[in-house]
Z-matrix of the N, CA and C atoms (Angstrom, degrees):
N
C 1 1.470
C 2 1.527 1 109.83
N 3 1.308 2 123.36 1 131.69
C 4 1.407 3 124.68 2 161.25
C 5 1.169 4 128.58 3 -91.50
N 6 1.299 5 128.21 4 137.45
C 7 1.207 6 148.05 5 -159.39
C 8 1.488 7 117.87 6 -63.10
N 9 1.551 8 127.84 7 108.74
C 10 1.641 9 117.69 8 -144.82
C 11 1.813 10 93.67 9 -74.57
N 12 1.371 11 112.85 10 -6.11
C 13 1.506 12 110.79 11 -179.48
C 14 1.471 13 92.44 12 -54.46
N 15 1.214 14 113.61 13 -89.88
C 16 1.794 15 148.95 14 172.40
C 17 1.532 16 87.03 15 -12.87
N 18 1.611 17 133.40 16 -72.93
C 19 1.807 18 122.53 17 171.59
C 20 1.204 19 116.82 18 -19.93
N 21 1.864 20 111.81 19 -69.82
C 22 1.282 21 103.45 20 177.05
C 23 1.234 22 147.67 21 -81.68
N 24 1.129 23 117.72 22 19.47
C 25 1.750 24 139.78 23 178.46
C 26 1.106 25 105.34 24 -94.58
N 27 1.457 26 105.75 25 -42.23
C 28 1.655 27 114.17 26 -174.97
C 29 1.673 28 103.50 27 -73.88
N 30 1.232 29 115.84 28 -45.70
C 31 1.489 30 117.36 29 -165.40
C 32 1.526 31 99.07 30 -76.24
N 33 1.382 32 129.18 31 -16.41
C 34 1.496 33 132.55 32 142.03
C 35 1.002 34 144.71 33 -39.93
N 36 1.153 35 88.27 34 -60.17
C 37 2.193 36 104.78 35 153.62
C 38 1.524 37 111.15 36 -61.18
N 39 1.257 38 127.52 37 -50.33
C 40 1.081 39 124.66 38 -170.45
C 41 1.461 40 130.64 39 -47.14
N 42 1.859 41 91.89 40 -25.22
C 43 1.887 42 100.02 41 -162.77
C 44 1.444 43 91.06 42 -87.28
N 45 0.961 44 135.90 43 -23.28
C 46 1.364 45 147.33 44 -148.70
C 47 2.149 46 99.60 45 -68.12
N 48 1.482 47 92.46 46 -23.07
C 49 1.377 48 98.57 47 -173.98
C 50 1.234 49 103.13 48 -102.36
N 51 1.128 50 134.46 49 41.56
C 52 1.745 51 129.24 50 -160.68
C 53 1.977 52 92.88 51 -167.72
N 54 1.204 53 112.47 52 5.98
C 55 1.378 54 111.37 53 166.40
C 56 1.651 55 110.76 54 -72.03
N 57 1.508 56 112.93 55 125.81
C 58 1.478 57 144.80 56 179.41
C 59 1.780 58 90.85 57 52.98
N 60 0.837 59 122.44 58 48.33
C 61 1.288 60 123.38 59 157.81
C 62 1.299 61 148.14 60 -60.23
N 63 1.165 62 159.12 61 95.66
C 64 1.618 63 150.95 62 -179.21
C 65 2.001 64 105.77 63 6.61
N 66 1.300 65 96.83 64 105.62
C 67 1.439 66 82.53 65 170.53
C 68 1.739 67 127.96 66 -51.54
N 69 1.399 68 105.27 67 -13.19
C 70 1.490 69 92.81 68 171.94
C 71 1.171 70 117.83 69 -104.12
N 72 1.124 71 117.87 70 11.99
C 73 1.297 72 111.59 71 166.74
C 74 2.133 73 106.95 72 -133.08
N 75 1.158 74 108.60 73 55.37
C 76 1.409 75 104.41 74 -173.76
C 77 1.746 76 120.88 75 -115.07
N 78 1.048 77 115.53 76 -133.05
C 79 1.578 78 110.80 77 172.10
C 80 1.648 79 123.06 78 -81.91
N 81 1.384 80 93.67 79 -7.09
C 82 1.818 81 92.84 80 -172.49
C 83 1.709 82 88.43 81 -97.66
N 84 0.905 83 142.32 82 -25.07
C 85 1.496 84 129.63 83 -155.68
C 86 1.694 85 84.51 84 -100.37
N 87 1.706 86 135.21 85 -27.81
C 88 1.343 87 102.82 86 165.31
C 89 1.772 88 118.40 87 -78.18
N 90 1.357 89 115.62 88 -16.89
C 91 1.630 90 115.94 89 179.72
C 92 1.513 91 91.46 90 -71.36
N 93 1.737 92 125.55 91 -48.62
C 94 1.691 93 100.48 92 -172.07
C 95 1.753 94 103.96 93 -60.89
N 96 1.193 95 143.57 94 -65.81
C 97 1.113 96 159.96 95 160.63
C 98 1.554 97 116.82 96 8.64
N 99 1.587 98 113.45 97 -64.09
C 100 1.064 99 122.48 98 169.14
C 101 1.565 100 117.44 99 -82.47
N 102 1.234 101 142.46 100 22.22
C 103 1.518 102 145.21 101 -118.78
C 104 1.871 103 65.11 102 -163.58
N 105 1.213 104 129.00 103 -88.72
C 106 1.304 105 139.78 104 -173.08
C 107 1.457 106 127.12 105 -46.56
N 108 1.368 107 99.70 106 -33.57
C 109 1.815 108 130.64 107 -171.85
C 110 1.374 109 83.74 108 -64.70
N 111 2.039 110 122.12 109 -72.71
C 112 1.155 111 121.78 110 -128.41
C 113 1.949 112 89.48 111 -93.09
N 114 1.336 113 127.37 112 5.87
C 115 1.197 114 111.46 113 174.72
C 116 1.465 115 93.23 114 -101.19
N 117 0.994 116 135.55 115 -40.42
C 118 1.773 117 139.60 116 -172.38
C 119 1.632 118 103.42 117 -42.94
N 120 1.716 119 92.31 118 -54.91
C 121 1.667 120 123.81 119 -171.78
C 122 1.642 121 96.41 120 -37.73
N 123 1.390 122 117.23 121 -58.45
C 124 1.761 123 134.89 122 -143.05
C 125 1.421 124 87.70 123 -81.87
N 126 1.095 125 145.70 124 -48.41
C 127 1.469 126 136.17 125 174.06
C 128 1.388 127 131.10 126 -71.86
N 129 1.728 128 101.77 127 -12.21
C 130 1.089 129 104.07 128 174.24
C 131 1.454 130 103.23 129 -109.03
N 132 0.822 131 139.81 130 3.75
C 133 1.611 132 142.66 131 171.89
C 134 1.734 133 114.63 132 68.23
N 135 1.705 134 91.38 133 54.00
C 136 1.499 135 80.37 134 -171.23
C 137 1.986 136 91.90 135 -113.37
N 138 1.406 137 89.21 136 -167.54
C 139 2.054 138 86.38 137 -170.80
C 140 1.375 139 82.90 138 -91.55
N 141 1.274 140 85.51 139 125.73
C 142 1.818 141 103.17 140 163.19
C 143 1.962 142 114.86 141 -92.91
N 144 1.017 143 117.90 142 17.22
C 145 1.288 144 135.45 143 150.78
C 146 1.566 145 118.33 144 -54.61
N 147 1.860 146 85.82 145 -79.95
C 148 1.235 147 84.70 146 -176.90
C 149 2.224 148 113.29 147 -105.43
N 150 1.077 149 99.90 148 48.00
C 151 1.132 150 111.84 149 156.22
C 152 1.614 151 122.44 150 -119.70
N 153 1.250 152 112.77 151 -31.64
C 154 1.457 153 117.50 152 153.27
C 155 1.705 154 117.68 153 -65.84
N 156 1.325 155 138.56 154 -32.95
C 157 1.343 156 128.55 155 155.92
C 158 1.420 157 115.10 156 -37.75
N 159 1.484 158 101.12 157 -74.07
C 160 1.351 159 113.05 158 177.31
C 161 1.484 160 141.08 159 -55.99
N 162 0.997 161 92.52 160 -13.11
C 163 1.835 162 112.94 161 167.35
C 164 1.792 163 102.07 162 -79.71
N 165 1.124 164 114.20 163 -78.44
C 166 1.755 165 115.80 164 161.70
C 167 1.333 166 122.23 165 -24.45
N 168 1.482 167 100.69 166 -41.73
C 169 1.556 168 84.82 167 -176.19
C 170 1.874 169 105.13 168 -117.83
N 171 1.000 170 148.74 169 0.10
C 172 1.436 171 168.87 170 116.98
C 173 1.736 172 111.09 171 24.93
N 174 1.273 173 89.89 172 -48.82
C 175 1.934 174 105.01 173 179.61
C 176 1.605 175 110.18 174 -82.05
N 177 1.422 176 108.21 175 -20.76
C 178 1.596 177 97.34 176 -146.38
C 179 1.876 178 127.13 177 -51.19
N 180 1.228 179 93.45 178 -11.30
C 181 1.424 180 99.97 179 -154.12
C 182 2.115 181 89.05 180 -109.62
N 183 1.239 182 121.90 181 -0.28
C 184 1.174 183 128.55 182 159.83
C 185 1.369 184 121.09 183 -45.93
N 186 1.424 185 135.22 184 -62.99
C 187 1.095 186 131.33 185 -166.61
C 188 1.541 187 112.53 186 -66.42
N 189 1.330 188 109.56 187 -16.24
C 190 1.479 189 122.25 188 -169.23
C 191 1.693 190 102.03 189 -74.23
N 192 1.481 191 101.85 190 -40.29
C 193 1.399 192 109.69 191 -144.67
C 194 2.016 193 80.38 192 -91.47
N 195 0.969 194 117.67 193 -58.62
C 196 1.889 195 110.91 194 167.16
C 197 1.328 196 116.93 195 -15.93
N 198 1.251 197 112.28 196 -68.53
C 199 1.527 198 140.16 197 157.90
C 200 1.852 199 105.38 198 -15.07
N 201 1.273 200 106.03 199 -73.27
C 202 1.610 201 111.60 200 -178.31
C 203 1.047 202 104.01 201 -95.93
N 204 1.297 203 142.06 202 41.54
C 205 1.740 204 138.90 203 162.31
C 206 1.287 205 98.09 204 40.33
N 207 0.977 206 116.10 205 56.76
C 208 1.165 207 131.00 206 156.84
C 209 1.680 208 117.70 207 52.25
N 210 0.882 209 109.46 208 81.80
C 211 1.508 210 121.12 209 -151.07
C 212 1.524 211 105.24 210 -130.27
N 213 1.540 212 110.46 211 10.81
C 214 1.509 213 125.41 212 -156.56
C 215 1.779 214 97.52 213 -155.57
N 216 1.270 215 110.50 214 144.24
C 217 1.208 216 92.00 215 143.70
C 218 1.561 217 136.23 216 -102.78
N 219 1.432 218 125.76 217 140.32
C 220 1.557 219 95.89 218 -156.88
C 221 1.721 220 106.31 219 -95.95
N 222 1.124 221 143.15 220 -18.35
C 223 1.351 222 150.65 221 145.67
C 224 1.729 223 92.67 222 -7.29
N 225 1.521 224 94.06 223 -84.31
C 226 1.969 225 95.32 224 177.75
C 227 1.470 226 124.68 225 -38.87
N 228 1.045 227 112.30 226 -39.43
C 229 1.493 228 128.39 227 -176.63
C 230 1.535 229 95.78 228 -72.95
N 231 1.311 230 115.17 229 -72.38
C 232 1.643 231 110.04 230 -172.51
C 233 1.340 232 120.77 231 -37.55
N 234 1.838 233 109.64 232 -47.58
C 235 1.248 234 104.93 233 167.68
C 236 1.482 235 129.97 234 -61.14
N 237 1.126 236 129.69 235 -50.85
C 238 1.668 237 124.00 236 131.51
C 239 1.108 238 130.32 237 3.50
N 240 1.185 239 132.16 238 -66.13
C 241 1.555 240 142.47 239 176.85
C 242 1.888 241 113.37 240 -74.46
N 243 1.626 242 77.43 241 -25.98
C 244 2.248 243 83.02 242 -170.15
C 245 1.799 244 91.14 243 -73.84
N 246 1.272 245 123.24 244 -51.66
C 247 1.226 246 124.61 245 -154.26
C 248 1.482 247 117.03 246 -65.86
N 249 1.787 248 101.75 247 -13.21
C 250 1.540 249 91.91 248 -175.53
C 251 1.736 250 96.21 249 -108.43
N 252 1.554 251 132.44 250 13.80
C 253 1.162 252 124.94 251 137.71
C 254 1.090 253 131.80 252 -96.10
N 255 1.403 254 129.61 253 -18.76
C 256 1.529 255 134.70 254 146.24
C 257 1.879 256 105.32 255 -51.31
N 258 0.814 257 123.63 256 -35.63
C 259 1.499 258 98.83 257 173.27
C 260 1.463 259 115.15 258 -105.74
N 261 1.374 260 115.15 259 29.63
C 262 1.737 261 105.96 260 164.14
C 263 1.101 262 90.53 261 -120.48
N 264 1.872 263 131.03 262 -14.63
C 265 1.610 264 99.52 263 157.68
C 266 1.494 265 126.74 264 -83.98
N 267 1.612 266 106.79 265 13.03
C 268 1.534 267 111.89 266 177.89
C 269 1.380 268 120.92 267 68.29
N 270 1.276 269 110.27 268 32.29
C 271 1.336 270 119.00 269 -174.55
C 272 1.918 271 93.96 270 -61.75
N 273 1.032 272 114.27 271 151.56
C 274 1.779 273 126.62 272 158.07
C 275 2.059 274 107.39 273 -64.18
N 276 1.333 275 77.47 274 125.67
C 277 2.140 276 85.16 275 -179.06
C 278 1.337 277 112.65 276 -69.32
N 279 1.262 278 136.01 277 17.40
C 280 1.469 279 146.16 278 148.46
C 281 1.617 280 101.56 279 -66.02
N 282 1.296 281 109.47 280 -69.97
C 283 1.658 282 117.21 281 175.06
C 284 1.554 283 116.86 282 -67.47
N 285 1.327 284 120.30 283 -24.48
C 286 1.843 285 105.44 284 -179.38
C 287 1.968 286 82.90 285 -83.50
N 288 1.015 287 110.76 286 -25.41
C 289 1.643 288 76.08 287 -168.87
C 290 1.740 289 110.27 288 -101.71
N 291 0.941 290 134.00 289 6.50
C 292 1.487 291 135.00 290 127.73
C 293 1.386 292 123.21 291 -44.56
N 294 1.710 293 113.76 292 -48.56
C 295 1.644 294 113.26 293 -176.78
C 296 1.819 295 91.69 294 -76.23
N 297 0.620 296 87.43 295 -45.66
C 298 2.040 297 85.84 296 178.34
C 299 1.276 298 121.28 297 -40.50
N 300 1.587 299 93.01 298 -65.21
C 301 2.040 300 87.43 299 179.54
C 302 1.560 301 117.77 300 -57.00
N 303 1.783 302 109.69 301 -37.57
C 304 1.531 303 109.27 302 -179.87
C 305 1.708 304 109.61 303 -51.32
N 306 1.168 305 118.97 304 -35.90
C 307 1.084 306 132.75 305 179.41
C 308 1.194 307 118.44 306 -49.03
N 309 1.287 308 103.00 307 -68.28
C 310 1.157 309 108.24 308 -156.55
C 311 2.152 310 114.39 309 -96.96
N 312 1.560 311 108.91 310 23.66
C 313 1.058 312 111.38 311 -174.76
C 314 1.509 313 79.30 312 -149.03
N 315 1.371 314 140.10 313 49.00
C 316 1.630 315 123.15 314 151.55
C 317 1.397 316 96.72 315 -91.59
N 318 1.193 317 144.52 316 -44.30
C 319 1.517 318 151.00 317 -169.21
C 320 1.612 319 106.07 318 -18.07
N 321 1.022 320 148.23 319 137.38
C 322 1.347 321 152.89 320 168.16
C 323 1.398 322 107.66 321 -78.13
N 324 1.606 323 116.40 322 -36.93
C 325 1.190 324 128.81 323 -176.90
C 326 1.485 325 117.93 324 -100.65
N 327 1.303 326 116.41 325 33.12
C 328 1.718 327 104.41 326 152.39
C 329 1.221 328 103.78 327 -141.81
N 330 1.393 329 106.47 328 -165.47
C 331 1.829 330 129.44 329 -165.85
C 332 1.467 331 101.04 330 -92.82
N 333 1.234 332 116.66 331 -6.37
C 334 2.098 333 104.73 332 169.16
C 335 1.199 334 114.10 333 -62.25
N 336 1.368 335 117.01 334 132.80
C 337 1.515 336 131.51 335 177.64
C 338 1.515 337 118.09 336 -108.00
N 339 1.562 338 119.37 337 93.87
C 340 1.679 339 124.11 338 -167.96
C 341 1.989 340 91.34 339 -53.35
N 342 1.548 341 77.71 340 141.08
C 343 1.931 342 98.34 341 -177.00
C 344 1.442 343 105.81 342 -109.86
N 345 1.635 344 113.78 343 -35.75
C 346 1.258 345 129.26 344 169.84
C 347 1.647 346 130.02 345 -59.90
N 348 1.098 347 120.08 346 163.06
C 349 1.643 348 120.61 347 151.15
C 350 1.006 349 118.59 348 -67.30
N 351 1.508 350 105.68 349 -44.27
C 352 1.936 351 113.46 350 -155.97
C 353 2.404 352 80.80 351 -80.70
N 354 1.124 353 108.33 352 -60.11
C 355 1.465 354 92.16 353 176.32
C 356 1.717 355 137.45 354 -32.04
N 357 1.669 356 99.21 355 -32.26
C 358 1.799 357 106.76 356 -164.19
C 359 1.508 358 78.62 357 -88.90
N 360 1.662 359 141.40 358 -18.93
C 361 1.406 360 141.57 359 -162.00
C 362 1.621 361 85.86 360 -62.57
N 363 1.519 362 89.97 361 -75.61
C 364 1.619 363 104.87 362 -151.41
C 365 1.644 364 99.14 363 -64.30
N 366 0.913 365 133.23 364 -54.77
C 367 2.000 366 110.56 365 169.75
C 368 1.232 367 108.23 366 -47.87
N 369 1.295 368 130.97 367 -24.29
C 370 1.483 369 103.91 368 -179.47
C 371 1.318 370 115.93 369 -80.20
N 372 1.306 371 101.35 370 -41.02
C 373 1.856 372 107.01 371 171.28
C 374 1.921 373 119.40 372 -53.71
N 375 1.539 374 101.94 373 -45.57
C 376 1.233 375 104.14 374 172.00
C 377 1.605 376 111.58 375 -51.64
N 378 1.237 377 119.35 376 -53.84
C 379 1.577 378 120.00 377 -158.23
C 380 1.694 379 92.52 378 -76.29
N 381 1.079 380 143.04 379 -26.33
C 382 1.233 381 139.93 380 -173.72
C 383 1.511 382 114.28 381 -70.37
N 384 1.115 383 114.51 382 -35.00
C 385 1.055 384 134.36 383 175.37
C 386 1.731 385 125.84 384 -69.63
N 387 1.537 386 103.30 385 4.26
C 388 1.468 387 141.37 386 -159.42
C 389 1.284 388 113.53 387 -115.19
N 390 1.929 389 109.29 388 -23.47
C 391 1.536 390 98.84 389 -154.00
C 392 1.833 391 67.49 390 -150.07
N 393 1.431 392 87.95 391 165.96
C 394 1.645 393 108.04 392 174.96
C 395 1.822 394 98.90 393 84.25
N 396 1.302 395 123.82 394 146.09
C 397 1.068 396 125.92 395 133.30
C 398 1.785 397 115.52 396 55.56
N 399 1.573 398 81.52 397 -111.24
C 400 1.702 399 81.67 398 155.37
C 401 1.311 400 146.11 399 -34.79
N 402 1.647 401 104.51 400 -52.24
C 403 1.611 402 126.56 401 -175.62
C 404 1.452 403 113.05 402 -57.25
N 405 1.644 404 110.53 403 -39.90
C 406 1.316 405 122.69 404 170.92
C 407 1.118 406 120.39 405 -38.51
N 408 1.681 407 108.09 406 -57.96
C 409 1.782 408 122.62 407 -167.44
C 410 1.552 409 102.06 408 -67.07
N 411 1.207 410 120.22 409 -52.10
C 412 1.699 411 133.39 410 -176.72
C 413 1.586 412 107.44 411 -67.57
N 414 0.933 413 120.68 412 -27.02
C 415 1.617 414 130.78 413 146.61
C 416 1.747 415 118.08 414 -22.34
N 417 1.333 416 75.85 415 -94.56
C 418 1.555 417 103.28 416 168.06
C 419 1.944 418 129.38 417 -50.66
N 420 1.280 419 92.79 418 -50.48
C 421 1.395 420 105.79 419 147.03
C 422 1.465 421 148.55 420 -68.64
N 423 1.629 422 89.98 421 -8.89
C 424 1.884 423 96.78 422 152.95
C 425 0.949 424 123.23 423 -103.98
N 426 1.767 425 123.10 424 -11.37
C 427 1.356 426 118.04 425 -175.01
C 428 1.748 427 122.68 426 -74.68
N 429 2.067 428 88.67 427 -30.45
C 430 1.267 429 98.15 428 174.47
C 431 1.434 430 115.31 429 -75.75
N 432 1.215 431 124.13 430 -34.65
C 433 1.477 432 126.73 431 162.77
C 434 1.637 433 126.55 432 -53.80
N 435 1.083 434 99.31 433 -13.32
C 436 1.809 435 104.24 434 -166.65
C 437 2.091 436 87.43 435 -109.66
N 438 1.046 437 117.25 436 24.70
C 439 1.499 438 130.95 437 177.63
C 440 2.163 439 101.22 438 56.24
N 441 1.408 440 123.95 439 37.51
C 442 1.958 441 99.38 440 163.92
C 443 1.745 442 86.80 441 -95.55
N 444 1.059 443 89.95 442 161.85
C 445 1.478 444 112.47 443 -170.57
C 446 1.721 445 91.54 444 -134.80
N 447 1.078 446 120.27 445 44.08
C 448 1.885 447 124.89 446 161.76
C 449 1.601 448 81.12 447 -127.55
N 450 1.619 449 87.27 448 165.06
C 451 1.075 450 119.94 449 -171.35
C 452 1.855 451 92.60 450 -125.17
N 453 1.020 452 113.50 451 -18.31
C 454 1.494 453 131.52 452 166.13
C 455 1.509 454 103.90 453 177.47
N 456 1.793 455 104.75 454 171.98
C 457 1.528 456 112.73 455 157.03
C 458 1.168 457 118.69 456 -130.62
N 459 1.337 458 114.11 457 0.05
C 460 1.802 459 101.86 458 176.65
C 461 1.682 460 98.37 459 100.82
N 462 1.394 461 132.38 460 -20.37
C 463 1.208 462 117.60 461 -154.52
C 464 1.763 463 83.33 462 -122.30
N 465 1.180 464 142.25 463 14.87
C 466 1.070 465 134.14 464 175.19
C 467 1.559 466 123.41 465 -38.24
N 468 1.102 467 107.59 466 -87.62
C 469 1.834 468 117.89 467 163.52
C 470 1.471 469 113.23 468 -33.87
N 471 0.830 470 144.19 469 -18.42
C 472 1.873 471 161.09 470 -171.20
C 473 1.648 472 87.67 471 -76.09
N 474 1.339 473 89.66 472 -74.15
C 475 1.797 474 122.25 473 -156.27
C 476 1.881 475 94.02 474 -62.14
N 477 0.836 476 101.46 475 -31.74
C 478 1.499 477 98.64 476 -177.47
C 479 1.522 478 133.81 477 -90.73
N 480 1.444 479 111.98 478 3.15
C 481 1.012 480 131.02 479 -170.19
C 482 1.705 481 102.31 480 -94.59
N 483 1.532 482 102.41 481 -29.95
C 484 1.847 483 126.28 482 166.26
C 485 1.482 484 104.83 483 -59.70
N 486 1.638 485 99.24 484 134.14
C 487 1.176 486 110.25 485 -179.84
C 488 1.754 487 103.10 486 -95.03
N 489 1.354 488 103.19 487 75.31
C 490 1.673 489 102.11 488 -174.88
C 491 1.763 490 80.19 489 -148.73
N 492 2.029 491 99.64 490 158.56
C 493 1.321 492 135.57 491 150.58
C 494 1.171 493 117.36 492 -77.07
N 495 1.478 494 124.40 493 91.48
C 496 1.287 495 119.63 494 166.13
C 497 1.430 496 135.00 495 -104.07
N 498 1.643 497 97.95 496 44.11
C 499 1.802 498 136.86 497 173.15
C 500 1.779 499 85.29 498 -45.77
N 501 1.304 500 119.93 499 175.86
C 502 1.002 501 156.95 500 139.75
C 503 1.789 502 99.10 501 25.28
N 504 1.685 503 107.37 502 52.04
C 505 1.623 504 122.45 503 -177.95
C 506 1.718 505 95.89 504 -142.20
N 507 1.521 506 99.65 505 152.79
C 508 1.731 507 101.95 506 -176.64
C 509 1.457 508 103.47 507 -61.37
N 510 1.485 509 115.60 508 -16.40
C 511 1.733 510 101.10 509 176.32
C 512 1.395 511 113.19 510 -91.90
N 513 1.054 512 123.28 511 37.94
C 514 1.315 513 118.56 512 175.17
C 515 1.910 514 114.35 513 -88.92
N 516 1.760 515 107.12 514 171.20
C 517 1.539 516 90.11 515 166.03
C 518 1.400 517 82.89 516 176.39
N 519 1.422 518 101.74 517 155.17
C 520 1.214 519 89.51 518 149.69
C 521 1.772 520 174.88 519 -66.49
N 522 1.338 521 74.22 520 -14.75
C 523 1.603 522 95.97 521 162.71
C 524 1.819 523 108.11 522 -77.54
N 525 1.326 524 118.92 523 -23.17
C 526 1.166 525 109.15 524 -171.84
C 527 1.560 526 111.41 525 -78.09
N 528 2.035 527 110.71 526 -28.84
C 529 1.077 528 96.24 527 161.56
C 530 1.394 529 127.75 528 -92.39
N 531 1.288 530 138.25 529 59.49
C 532 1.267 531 157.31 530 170.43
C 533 1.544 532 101.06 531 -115.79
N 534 1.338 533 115.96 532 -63.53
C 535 1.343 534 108.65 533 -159.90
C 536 1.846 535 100.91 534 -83.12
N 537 1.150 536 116.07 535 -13.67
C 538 1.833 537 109.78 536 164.17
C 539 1.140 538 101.16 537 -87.02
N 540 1.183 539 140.66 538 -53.48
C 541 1.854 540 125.03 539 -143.65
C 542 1.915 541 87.50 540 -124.93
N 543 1.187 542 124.72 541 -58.82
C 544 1.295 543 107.41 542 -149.65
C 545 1.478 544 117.25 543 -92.33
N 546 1.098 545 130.58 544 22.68
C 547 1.309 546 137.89 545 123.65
C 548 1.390 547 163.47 546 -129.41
N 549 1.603 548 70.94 547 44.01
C 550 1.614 549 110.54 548 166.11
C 551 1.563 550 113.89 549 -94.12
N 552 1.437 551 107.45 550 -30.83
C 553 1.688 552 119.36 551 -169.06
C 554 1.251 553 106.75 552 -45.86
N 555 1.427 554 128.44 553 -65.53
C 556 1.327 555 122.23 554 174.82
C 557 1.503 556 141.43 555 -22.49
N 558 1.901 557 108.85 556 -28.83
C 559 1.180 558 118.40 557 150.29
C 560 1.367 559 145.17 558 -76.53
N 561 1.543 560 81.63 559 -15.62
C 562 1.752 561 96.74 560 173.97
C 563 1.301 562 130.39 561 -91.13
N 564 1.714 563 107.14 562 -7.11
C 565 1.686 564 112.34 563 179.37
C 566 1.217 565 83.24 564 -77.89
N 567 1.604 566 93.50 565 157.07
C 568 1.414 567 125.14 566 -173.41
C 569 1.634 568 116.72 567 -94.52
N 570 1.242 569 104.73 568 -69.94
C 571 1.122 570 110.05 569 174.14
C 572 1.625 571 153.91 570 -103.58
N 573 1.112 572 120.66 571 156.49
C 574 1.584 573 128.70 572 -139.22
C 575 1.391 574 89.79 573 -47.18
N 576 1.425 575 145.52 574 -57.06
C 577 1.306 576 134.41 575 -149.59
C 578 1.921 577 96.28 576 -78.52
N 579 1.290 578 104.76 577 -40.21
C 580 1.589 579 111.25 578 178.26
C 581 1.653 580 116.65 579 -46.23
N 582 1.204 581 104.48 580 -37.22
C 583 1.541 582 126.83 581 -157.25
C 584 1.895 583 105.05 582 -84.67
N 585 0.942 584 96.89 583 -30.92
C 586 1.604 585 119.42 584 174.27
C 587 1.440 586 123.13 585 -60.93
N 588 1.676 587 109.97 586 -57.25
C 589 1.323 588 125.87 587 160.85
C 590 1.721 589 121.74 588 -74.71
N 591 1.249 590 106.31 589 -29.36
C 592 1.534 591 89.76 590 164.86
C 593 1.265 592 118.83 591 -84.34
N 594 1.431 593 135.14 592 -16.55
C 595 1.141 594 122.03 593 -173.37
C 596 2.126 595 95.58 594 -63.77
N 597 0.769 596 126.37 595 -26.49
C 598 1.341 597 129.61 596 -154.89
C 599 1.494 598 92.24 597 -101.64
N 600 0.984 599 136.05 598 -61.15
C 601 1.529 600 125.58 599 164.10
C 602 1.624 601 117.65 600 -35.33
N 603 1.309 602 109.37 601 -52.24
C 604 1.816 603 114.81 602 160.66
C 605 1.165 604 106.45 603 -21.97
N 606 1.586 605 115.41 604 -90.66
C 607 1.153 606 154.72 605 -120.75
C 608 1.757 607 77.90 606 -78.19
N 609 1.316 608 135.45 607 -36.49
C 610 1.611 609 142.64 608 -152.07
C 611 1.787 610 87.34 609 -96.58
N 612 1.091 611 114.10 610 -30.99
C 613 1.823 612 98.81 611 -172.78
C 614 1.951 613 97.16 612 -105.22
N 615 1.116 614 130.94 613 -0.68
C 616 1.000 615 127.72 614 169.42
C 617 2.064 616 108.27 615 -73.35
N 618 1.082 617 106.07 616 -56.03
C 619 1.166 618 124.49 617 164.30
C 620 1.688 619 112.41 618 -41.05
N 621 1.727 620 103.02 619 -71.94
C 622 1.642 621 86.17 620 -178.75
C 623 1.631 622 124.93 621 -60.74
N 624 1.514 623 113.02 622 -34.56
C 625 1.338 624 124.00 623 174.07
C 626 1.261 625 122.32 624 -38.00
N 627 1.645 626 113.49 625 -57.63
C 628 1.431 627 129.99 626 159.91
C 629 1.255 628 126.72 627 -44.92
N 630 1.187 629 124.44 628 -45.82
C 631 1.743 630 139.85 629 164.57
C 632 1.636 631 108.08 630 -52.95
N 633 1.238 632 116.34 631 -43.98
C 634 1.583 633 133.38 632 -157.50
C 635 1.660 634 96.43 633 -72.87
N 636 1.593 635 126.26 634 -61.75
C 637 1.026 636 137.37 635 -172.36
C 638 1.590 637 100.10 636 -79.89
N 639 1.529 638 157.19 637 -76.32
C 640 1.592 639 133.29 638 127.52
C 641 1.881 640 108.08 639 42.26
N 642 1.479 641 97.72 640 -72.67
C 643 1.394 642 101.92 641 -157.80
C 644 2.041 643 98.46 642 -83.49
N 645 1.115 644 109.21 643 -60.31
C 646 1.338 645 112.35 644 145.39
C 647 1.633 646 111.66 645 11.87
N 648 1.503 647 108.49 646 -85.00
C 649 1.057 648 125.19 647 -163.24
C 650 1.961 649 114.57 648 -95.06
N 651 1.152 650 95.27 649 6.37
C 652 1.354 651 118.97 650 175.71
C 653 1.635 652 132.77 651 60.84
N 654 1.348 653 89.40 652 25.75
C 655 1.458 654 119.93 653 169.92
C 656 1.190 655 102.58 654 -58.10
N 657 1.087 656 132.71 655 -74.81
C 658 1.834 657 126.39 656 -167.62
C 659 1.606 658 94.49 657 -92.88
C-alpha cells in the first residue's frame, strides 16, 4: 500500500505540468481519467494504488509533446518525467515499474502492449475519455488547438481510408479524427467493465455524427 501522504504530493507535482494547458488535454481530463480508472480498477481487481499514481501522472509529458506537433511521443516522455518523481518519493521498484508500464503504454498511438491489469485499466479509462459526450467536445477542442481551422472538408471518409497521421496537417478536423481513431476505440478497450461503457459512448457519437453531417447537408 502507498502512503495517501506520498498520493498527494505526487498528485501535486503532477498538476504543475498541466498549467495553461489545452483544455483537452488539461487537469480535468486527468481528474475524469482517474475518477474512471479507479471505478473500472474495483471491478476489475486491479491495485488501485498504483493505478491512481499512474492516472495523475499518465499525461505529464503531453503538453510538451502539443507544443512540438507532436514530434515526440509524450507517453515516453511522461514516463521519463514520472520516474524521476517516483524515485525521490522512494517508491519500492515493484511499484515505479508498474506506474511506468501504465504509463508508458496508455498512448493509442504506439506499439506498447499493456501486460498489466492496472495498465489495460488506465488505456481503457484514457480512451474512454475520447469518445462519448465528452470525447466529442475534446475532439473539437484539439483540432482547433493542434492549429486545422475546418470545421470539416467533405473529404473525411476518403482521407481515412489512408494509412497516414494527419494530426497537426491543414487536412486535419475534427470529424476526421472521429472517423480514424474515435470510432474505432470501442474495439480497442480491453476490458470487460471497459467494454461495457464504450459500447454506449459509441452508440452516443454514432448518433451525433449522423445528425452533424444530416444537418450539413440540410436534412434536419
Amino acid at each position: 500500500m502507498i502512503n495517501k501522504i506520498i498520493k498527494e504530493e505526487i498528485k501535486e507535482e503532477a498538476k504543475f505540468f498541466f498549467k495553461e494547458a489545452s483544455g483537452c488535454h488539461d487537469w480535468t481530463h486527468i481528474e475524469r481519467v482517474t475518477e474512471l480508472a479507479l471505478k473500472i480498477g474495483e471491478k476489475e481487481n486491479a491495485d488501485l494504488d498504483i493505478l491512481e499514481i499512474a492516472s495523475l501522472l499518465h499525461d505529464i509529458g503531453r503538453k510538451e509533446e502539443m507544443k512540438n506537433k507532436g514530434n515526440f511521443c509524450h507517453a515516453e516522455k511522461g514516463a521519463e518525467l514520472a520516474k524521476i518523481i517516483l524515485k525521490k518519493h522512494k517508491l519500492n521498484e515493484n511499484d515505479i515499474e508498474g506506474i511506468l508500464h501504465c504509463i508508458i503504454i496508455h498512448r493509442y498511438r504506439n506499439s506498447h502492449v499493456p501486460k498489466t491489469i492496472e495498465a489495460k485499466v488506465l488505456f481503457d479509462a484514457d480512451k474512454l475519455d475520447s469518445i462519448g459526450a465528452v470525447g466529442i467536445a475534446r475532439d473539437f477542442l484539439f483540432a482547433g488547438n493542434a492549429g486545422s481551422n475546418n470545421l470539416y472538408t467533405g473529404n473525411e471518409k476518403e482521407l481515412s481510408k489512408q494509412d497516414k497521421d494527419y494530426s497537426y496537417t491543414k487536412e486535419d478536423s475534427a470529424i476526421l479524427e472521429y472517423e480514424i481513431k474515435l470510432k474505432k476505440i470501442k474495439d480497442k478497450v480491453i476490458t470487460k467493465t471497459g467494454k461495457k461503457i464504450a459500447l454506449e459512448r459509441h452508440n452516443f457519437m454514432e448518433i451525433y455524427f449522423d445528425r452533424f453531417w444530416k444537418e450539413v447537408k440540410g436534412e434536419l
